[in-house]
DRENDO-1510 file (C-alpha; in Angstrom, 1 decimal, always signed):
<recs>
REC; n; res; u; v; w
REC; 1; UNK; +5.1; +13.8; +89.0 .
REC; 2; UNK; +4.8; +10.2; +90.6 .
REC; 3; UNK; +7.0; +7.2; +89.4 .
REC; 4; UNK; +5.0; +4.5; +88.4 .
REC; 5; UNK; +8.3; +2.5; +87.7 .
REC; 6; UNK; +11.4; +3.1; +89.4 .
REC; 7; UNK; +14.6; +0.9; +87.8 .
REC; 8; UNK; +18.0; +1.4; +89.6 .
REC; 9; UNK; +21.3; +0.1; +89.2 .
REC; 10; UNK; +20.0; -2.8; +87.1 .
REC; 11; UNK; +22.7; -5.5; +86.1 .
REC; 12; UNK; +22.3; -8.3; +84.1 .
REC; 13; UNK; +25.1; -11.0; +83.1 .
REC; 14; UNK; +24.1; -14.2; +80.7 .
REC; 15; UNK; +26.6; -17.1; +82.1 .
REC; 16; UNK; +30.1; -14.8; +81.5 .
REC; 17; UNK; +28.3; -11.9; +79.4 .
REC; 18; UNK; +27.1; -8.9; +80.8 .
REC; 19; UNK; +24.4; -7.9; +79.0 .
REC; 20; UNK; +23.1; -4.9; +81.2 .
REC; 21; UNK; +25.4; -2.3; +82.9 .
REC; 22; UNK; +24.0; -0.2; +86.2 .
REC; 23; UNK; +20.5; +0.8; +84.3 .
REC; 24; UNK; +18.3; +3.3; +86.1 .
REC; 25; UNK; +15.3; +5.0; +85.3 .
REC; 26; UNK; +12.3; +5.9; +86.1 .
REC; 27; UNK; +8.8; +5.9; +84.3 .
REC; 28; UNK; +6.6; +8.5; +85.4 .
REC; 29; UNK; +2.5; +8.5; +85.6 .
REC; 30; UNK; +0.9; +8.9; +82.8 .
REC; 31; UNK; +3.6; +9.0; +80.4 .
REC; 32; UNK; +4.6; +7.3; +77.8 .
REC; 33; UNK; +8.1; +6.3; +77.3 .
REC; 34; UNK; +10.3; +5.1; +74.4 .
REC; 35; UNK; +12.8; +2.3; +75.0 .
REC; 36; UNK; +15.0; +2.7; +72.2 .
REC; 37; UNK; +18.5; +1.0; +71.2 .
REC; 38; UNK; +19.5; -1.7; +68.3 .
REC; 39; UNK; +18.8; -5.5; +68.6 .
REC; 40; UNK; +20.2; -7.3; +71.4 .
REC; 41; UNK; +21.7; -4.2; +73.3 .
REC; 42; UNK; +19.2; -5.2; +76.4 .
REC; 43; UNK; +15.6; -3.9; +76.1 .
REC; 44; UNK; +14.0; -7.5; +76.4 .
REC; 45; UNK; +16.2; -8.2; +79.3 .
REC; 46; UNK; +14.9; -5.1; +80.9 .
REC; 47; UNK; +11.4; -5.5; +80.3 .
REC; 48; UNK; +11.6; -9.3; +81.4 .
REC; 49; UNK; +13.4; -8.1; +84.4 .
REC; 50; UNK; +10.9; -5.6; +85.2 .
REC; 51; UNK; +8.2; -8.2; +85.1 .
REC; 52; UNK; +10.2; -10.7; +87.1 .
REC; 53; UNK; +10.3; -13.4; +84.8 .
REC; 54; UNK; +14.3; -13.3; +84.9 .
REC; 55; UNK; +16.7; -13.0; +88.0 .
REC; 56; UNK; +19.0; -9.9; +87.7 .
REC; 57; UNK; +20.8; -7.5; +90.3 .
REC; 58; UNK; +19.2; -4.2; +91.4 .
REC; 59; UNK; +16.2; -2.4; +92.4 .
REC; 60; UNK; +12.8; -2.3; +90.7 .
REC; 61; UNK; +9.9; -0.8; +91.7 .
REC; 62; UNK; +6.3; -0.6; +90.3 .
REC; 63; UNK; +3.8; +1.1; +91.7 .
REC; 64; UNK; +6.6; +1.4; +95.1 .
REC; 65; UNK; +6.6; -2.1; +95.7 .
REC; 66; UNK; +9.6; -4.0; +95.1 .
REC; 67; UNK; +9.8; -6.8; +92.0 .
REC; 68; UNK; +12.2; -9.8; +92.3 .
REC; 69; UNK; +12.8; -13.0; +90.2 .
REC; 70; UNK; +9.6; -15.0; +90.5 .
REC; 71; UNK; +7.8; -12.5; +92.5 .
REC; 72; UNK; +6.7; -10.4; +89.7 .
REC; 73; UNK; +4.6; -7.1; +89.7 .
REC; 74; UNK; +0.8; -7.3; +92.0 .
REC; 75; UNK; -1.6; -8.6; +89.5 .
REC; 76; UNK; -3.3; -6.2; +87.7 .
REC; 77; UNK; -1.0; -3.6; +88.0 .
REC; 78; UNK; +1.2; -4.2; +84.8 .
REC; 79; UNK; -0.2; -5.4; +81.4 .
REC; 80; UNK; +2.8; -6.7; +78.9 .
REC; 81; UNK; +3.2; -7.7; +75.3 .
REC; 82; UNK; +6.8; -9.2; +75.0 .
REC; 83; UNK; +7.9; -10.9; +71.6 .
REC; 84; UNK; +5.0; -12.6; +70.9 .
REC; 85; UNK; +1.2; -13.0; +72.0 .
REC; 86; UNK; +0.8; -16.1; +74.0 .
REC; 87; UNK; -2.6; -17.0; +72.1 .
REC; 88; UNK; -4.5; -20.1; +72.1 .
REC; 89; UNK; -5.5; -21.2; +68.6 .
REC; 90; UNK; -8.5; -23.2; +69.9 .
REC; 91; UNK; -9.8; -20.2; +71.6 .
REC; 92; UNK; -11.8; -17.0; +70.3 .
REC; 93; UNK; -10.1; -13.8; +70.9 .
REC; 94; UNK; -13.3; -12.8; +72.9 .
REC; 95; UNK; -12.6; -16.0; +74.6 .
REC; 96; UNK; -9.0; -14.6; +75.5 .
REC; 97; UNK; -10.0; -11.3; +76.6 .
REC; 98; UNK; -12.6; -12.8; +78.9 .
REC; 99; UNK; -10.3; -15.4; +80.6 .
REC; 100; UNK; -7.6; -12.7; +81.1 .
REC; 101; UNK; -9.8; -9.8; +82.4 .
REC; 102; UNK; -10.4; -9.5; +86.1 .
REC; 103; UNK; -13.9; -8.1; +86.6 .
REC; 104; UNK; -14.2; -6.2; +83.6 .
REC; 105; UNK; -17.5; -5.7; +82.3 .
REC; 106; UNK; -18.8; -6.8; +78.9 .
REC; 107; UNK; -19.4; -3.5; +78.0 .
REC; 108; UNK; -15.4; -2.6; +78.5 .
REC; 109; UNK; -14.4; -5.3; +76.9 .
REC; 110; UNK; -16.9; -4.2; +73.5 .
REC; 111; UNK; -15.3; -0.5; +73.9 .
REC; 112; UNK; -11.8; -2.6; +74.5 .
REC; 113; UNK; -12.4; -4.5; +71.1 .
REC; 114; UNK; -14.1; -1.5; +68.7 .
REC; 115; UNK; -10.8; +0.7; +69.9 .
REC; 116; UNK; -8.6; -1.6; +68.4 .
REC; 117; UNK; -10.5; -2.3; +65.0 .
REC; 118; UNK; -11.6; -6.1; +66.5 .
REC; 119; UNK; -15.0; -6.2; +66.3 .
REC; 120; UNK; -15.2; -8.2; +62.9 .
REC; 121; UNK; -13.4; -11.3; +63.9 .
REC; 122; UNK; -13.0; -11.0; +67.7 .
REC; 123; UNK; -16.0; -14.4; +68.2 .
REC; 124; UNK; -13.7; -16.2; +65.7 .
REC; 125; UNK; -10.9; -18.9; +66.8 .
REC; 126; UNK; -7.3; -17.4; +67.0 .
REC; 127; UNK; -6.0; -20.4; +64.9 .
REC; 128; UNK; -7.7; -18.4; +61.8 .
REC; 129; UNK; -6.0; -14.8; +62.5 .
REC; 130; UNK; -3.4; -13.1; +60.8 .
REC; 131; UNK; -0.2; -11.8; +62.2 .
REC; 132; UNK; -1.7; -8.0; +62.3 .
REC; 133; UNK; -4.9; -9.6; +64.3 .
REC; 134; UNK; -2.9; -11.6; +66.5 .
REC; 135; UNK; -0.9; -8.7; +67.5 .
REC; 136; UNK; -3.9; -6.5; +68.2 .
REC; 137; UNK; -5.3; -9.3; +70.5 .
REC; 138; UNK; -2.3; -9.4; +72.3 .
REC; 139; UNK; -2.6; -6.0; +72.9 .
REC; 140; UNK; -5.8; -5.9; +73.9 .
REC; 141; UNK; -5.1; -9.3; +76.7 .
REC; 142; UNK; -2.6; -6.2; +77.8 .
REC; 143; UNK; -4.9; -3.8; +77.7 .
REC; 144; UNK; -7.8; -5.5; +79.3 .
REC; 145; UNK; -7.7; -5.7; +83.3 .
REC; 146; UNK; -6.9; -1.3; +83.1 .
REC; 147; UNK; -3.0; -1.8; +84.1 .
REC; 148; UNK; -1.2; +1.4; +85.8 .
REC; 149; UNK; +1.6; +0.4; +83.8 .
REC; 150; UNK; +1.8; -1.6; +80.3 .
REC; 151; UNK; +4.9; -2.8; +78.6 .
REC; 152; UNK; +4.8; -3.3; +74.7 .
REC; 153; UNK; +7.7; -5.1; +72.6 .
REC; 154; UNK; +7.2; -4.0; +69.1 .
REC; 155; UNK; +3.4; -3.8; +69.6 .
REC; 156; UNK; +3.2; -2.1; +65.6 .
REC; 157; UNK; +4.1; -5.5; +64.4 .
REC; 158; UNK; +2.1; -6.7; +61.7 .
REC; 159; UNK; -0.6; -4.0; +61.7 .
REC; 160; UNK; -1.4; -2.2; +58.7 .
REC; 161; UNK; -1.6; +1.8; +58.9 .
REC; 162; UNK; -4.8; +2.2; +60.0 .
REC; 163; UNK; -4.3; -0.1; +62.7 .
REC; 164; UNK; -1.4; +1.8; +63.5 .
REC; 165; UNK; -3.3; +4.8; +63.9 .
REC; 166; UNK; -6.0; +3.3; +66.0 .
REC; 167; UNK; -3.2; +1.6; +68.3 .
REC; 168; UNK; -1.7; +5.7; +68.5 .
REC; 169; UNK; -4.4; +7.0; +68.9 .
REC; 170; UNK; -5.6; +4.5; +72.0 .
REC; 171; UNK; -2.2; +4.7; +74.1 .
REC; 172; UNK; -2.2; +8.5; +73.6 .
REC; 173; UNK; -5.6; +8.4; +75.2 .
REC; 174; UNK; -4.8; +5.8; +77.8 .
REC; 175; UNK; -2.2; +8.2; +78.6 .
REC; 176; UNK; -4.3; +11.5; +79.0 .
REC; 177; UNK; -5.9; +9.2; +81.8 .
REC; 178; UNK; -3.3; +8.2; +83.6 .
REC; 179; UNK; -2.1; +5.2; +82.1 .
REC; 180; UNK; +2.2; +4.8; +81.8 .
REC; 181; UNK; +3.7; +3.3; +78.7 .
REC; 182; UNK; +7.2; +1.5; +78.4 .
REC; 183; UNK; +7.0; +0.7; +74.4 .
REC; 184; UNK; +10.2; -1.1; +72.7 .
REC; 185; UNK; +9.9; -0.2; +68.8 .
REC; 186; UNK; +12.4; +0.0; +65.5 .
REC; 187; UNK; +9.3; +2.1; +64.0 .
REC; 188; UNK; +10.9; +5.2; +65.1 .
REC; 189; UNK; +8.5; +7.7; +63.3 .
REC; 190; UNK; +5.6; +6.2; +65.3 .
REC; 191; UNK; +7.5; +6.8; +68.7 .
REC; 192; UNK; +8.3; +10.1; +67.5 .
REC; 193; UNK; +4.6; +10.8; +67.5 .
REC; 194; UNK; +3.6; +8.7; +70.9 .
REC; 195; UNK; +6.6; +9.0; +73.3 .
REC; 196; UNK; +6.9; +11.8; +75.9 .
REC; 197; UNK; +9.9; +10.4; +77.0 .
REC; 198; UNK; +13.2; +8.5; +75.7 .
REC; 199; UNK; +15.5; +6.2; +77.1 .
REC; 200; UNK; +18.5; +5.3; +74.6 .
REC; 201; UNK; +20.2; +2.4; +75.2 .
REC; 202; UNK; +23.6; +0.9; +73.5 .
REC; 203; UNK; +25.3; -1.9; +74.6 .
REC; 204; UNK; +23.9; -2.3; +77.8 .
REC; 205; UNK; +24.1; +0.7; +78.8 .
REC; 206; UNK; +21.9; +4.0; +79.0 .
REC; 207; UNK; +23.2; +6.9; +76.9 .
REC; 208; UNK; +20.8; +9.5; +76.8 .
REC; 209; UNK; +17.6; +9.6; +79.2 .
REC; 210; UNK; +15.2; +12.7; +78.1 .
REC; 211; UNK; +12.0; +14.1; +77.0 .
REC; 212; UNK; +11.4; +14.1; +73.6 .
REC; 213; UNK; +11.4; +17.5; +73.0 .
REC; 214; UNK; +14.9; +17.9; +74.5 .
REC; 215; UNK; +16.0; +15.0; +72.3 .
REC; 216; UNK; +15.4; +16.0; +68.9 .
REC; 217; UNK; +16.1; +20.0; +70.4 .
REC; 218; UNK; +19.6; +18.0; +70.8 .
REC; 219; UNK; +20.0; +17.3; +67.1 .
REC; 220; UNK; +21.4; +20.1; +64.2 .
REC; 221; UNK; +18.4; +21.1; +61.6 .
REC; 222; UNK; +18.8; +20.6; +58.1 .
REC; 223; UNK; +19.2; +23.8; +56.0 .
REC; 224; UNK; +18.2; +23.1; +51.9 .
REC; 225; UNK; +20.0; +25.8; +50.1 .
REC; 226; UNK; +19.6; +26.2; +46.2 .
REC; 227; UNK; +21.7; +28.4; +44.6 .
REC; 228; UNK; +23.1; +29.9; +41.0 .
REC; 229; UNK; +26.1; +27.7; +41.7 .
REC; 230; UNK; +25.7; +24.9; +44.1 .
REC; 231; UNK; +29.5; +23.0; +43.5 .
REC; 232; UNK; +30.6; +26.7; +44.1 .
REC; 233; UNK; +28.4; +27.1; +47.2 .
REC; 234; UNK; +29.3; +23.8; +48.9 .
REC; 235; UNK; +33.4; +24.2; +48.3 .
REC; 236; UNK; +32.5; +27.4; +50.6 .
REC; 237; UNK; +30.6; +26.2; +52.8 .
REC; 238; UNK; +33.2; +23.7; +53.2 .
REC; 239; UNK; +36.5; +25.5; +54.0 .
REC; 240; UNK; +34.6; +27.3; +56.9 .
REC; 241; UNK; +33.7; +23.9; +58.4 .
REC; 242; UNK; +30.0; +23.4; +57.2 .
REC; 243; UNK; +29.0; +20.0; +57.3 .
REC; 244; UNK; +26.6; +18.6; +54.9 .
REC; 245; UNK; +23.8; +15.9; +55.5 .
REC; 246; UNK; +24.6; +12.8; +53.6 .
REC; 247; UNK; +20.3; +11.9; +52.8 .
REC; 248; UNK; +20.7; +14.3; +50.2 .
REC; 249; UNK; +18.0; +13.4; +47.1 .
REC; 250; UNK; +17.7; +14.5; +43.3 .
REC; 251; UNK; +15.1; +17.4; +42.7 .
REC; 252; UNK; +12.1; +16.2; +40.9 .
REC; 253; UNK; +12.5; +16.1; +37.1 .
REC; 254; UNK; +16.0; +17.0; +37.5 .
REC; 255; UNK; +19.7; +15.5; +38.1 .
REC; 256; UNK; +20.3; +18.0; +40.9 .
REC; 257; UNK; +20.9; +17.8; +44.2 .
REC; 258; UNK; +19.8; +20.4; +46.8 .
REC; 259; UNK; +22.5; +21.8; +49.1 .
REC; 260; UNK; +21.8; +19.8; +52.7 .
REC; 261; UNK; +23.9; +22.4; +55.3 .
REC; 262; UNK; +23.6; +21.2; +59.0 .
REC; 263; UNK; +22.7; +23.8; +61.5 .
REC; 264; UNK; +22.2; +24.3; +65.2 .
REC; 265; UNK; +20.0; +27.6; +64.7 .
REC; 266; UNK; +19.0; +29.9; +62.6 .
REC; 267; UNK; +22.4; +32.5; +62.7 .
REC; 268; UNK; +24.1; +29.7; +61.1 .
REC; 269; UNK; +22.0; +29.7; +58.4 .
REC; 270; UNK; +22.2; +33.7; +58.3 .
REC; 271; UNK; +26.1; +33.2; +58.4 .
REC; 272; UNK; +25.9; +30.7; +55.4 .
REC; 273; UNK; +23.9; +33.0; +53.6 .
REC; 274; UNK; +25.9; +36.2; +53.8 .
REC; 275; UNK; +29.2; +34.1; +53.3 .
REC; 276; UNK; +27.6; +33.5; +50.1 .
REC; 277; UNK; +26.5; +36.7; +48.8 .
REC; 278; UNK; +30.2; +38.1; +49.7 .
REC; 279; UNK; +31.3; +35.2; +47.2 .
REC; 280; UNK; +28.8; +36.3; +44.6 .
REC; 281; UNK; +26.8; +33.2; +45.1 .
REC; 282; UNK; +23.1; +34.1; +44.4 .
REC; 283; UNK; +20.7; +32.2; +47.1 .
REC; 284; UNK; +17.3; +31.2; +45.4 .
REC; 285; UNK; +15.4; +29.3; +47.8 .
REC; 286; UNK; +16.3; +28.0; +51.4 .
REC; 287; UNK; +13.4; +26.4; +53.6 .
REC; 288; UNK; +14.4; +24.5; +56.5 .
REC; 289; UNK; +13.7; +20.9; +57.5 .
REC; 290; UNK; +12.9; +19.4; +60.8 .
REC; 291; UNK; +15.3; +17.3; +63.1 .
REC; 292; UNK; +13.5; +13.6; +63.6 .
REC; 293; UNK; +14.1; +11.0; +65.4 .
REC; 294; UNK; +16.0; +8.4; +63.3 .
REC; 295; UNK; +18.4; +11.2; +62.3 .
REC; 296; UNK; +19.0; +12.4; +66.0 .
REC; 297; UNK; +19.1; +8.5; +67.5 .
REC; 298; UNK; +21.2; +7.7; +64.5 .
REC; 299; UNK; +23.9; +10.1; +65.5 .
REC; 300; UNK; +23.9; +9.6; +68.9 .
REC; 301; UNK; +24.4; +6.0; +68.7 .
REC; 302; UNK; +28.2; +4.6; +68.3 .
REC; 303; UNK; +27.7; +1.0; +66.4 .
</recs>
């Protein structure tokens, strides 16, 4: 599969600070890529450095031609929404998308507008939207000229949840035709559903570079046992080196709290289960629940 973005050996130091730490990667066509990591380990830095808008050491590519400080990516070939829309309040957001799209038609930039939920307020001036509208139009000045590449910061900021969905449901399809995706969010249940891949990063530096399958297939399932004698069951459990997940919750109605056993596969829950019956412990119920992402980036990161 074809690198649309190719990132190597990327350094980046703020007067005495390093900030970034021999980053590479690589973005592949059609894909849609997580940037992940807590605030101010680098992901801005990256994405501004892959735009050229900052000077840092390395190689980037896009599209196989090299991007320096100042001589940013060819025109048309990346579309970015970093921090915030750069929107003019005097202007409509048809305005915007018009002055920012590079022989687009009319009709594209109609199909552009009724993708993204627009089409009731997209003749009316900027200075009048909301922070969810903003945001979409800033998406959309992305969106608009039919980039190989786009880079989003945040870009579910402000939008309510059935913006979010129309937002998903657009970059997924953008995708299926060929369009790559380098998307920074804290909304990690949304890039559990978009991102193909996922690039971790802690401290300036890259910790885990995967697909998302492999990632969460990385992380120990959760195993909800209830039994005749749960305190029993856990002091167990326990003493053969079970570990228990902490997000444990009271049953409804009741003051109980389900046994949360972590497991890499299913003979340690068969284990668990027979060590239980030998100790007379009765098992009622056991389902099993999913690894996600926000778990499995959680203990992956050292903060």
């Amino acid at each position: 599969m074809t690198s649309i973005l190719s990132v190597k050996q990327l350094n980046k130091n703020f007067k005495k600070r390093q900030v970034l730490f021999d980053v590479s990667f690589d973005c592949k066509m059609g894909r849609i890529v997580g940037l992940i990591g807590p605030n101010g380990v680098g992901k801005i830095t990256i994405m501004k450095s892959v735009l050229g808008l900052i000077k840092s050491s390395g190689s980037i590519k896009i599209d196989g031609k090299e991007v320096s400080f100042n001589n940013g990516p060819v025109a048309g070939t990346v579309g970015a929404l970093i921090e915030n829309p750069g929107i003019y309040p005097y202007l409509s957001g048809l305005e915007h998308l018009k002055m920012f799209s590079k022989k687009r038609s009319q009709d594209d930039i109609n199909q552009l507008v009724s993708d993204l939920g627009m089409s009731g307020y997209i003749q009316k001036r900027a200075s009048n939207y909301s922070l969810g509208m903003k945001q979409k139009l800033g998406i959309a000045m992305a969106l608009i000229n039919n980039p190989k590449l786009v880079i989003l910061d945040e870009p579910m900021n402000g939008l309510d949840p059935q913006a979010t969905k129309e937002l998903r449901n657009l970059i997924i399809r953008k995708a299926s035709e060929g369009m790559t995706f380098l998307i920074s969010s804290h909304l990690l249940s949304e890039l559990q559903k978009l991102a193909d891949d996922v690039i971790l990063i802690n401290k300036g530096k890259i910790i885990r570079n995967d697909t998302m399958e492999n990632l969460l297939a990385t992380n120990k399932r959760v195993a909800i046992l209830k039994t005749n004698d749960d305190s029993a069951a856990q002091t167990i459990l326990s003493e053969v080196g079970f570990e228990f997940d902490t997000k444990a919750v009271f049953e409804p109605g009741t003051d109980k709290k389900p046994l949360r056993i972590l497991v890499a596969d299913d003979k340690q829950v068969e284990y668990a289960v027979t060590l239980l019956q030998k100790n007379n412990i009765i098992v009622l119920d056991i389902h099993h629940e999913d690894s996600d992402l926000e778990t499995t980036v959680l203990n992956l990161m050292d903060f």
